[in-house]
N, C-alpha and C positions, 0 to 999 in steps of 0.2 A: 447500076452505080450504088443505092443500096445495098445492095449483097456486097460489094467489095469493103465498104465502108464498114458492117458488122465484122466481116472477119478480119479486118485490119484491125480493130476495135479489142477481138477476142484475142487476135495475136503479141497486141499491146499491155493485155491484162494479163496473160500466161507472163510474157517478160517480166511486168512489174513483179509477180510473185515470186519468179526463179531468179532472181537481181540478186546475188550477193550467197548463192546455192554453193557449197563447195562441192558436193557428189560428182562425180565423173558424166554422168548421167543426165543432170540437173545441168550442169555446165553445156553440155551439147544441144539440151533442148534449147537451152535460155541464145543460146548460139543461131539456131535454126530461126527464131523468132526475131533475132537483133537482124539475120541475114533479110526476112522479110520482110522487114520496116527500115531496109537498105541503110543498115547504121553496122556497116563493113567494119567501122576499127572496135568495138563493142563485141563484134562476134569473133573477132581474130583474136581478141585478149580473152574471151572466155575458152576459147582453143589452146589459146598457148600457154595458158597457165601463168596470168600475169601475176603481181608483186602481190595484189591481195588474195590469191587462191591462193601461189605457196606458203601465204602468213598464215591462211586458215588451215592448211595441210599438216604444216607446221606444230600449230597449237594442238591441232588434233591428235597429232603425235606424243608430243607432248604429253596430254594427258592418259596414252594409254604406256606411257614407258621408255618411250624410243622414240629418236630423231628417224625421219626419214631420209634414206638417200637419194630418193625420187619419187617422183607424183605422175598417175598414169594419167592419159589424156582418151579420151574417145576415140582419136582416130589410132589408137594401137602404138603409140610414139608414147616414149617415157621422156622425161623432163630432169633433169636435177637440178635440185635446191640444197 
């Protein structure tokens, strides 16, 4: 029981840090962690590119010149915003 307890613990604190990651990458991990601490609507908006990813995609864009016409998702599925 212990042992379950630490890695729930560490999968808790990965989440905390990847909370609000726009990377494509960052977004999948922080998914895989939401999916373990069984908080299902958390990890399906970090997959489907919710209102706050494409804000931050957005701005990101923004500052290099260009709107984007879509945002890639980890599972290989593109999105438009």
């Amino acid at each position: 029981m212990h042992y379950e307890q630490t890695v729930r613990g560490r999968v808790a604190a990965a989440a905390a840090l990847l909370l609000g990651a726009t990377a494509a990458q960052c977004r999948y991990l922080f998914a895989l962690c939401c999916y373990d601490l069984k908080k299902l609507p958390e990890a399906e908006s970090a997959l489907s590119g919710s209102a706050a990813c494409k804000a931050a995609a957005a701005a990101a864009a923004a500052d290099h010149g260009a709107a984007p016409a879509e945002v890639e998702v980890p599972n290989g599925r593109h999105l438009s915003i």
